[in-house]
N, C-alpha and C positions, 0 to 999 in steps of 0.2 A: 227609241220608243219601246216600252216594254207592257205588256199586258200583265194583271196580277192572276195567278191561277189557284195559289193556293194562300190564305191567311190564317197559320192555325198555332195556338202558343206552345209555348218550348218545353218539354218534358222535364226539364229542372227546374225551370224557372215559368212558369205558368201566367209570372207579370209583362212578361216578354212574350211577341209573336216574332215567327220566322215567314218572313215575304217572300215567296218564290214569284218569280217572272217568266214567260214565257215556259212555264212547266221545270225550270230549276229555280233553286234556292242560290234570293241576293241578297239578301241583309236580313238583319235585325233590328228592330225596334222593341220598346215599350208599348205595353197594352193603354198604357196611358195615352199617349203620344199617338199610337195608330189610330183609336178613337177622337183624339182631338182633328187629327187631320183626315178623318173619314175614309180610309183605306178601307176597300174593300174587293171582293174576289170582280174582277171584269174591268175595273178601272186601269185606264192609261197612265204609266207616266214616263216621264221624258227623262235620258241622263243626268240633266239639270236636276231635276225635279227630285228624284233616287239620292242625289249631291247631298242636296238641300235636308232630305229627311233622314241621313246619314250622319250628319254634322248637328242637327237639332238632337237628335238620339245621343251622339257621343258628350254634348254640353250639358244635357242633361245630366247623363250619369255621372257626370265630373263634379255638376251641383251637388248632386246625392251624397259624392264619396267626400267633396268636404266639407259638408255639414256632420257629417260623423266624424272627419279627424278634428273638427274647431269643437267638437264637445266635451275633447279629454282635458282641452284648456284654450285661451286665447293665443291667437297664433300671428305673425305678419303676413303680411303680403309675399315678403318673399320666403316663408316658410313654406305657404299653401304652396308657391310655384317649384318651390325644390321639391315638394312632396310628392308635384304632379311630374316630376320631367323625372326625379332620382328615383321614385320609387314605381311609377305609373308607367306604362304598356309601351311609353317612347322608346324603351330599351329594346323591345322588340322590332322595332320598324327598320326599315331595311330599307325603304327610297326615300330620297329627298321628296318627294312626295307625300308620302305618308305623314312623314316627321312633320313637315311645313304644317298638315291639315288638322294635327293632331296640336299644336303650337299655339294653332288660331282659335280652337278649340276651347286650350286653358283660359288664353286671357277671357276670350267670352262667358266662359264659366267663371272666373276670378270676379267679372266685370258683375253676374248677376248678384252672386255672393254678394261681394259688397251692399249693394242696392237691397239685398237683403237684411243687410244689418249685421251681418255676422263675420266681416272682415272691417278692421279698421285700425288704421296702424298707430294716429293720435290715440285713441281707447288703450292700444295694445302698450304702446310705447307705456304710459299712464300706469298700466296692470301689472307689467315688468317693473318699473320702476318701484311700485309700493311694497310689492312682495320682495323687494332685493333691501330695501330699508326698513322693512318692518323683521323678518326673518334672518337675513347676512349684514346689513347695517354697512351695505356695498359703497366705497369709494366714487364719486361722480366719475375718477378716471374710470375704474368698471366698468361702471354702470356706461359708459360713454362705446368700452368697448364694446360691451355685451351688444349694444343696440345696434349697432355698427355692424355685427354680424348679422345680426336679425334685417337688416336692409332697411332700418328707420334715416330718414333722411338728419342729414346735420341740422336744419331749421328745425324740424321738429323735435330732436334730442335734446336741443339748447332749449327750447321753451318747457320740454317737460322737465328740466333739472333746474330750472327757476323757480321750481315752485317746492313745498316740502321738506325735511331737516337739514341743517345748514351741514357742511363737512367737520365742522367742528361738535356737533350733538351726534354726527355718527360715530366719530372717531374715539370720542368720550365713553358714546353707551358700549361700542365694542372692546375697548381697552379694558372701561370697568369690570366687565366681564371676566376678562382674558385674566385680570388682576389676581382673580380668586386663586386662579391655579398657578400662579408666580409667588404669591406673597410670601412665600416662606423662602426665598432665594435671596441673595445677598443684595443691597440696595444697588451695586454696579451692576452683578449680572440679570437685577430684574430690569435695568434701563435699557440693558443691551437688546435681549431677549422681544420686552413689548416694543422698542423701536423695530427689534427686524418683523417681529407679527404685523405691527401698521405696514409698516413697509411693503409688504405681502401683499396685504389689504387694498395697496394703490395709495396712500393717502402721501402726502408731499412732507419733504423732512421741517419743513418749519414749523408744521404743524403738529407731526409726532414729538419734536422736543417740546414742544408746549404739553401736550398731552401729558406723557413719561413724566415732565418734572412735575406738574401736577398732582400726578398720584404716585410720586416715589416720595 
């Protein structure tokens, strides 16, 4: 049980108080947050209790900080969680304690995200895919791996590549392309040439010869 003696906010940060307990300094909260749960100078609280507004504080700012990185663009799930463990204060921790509470943390933070609308991996999956066909006119094989890193599930990858340009209209629009800058090369070494750029591209050899003789 700890008595509060002093609640006064933080000289950098003035959104933030600093909670002393029994005449020293134990944590930090949000001004927000100290207000919602009515902390003030004389009030009891228990180890639990201290736990509890410790871990509410830390989800918090976890919210905060990734609603500001999903603003630079849509992101997955398992982007927001690499962002939180590779780039975020885990690095710092030092017991399996800390690490654990700091763990429990994220998903909690991940879990409100969502429910806020601003994680969603079907969305995201969706958002990658149109910009990789409308912009790189990406291979499904790509586009299958790209997702794959991004930690979109195989159900959901198969359902979003069912839908959209066939690999034959991407194969075509990117060739055409590529064509401008071949066309002056000898009819053998432009087949060699656009076959090894599809090729590049992910797209499968039966459908590169189809392509190639097409426009050679």
């Amino acid at each position: 049980m700890g008595l509060i003696t002093l609640l006064e906010p933080q000289k950098k940060n003035p959104q933030r108080f600093n909670v002393h307990l029994d005449n020293q300094f134990a944590f930090g909260i949000s001004a927000e947050l100290a207000f919602e749960e009515r902390l003030k100078v004389g009030m009891k609280l228990t180890e639990k209790e201290v736990e509890g507004l410790v871990e509410k504080d830390q989800v918090r700012r976890l919210v905060e900080k990734a609603v500001r990185f999903l603003g630079y663009r849509p992101r997955s799930e398992k982007e927001l969680r690499d962002y939180f463990l590779y780039r975020g204060k885990i690095r710092d921790l030092t017991s399996e304690e800390e690490r654990g509470k700091y763990l429990t943390s994220v998903e909690a933070a991940i879990e409100k995200v969502k429910k806020l609308g601003y994680l969603n991996d079907k969305e995201f999956a969706g958002w990658w895919t149109s910009q990789r066909e409308e912009f790189k006119k990406s291979s499904a094989r790509q586009l299958k791996l790209e997702l794959m890193k991004k930690g979109i599930s195989k159900e959901l990858i198969e359902e979003t590549l069912s839908t959209g340009m066939s690999e034959e209209e991407k194969a075509l629009a990117i060739a055409t392309k590529k064509a401008r800058f071949l066309s002056a090369l000898p009819k053998k070494e432009f087949k060699i040439k656009m076959g090894q750029f599809l090729a590049r591209k992910g797209f499968d050899w039966e459908l590169i010869k189809k392509i190639v003789d097409r426009l050679s």
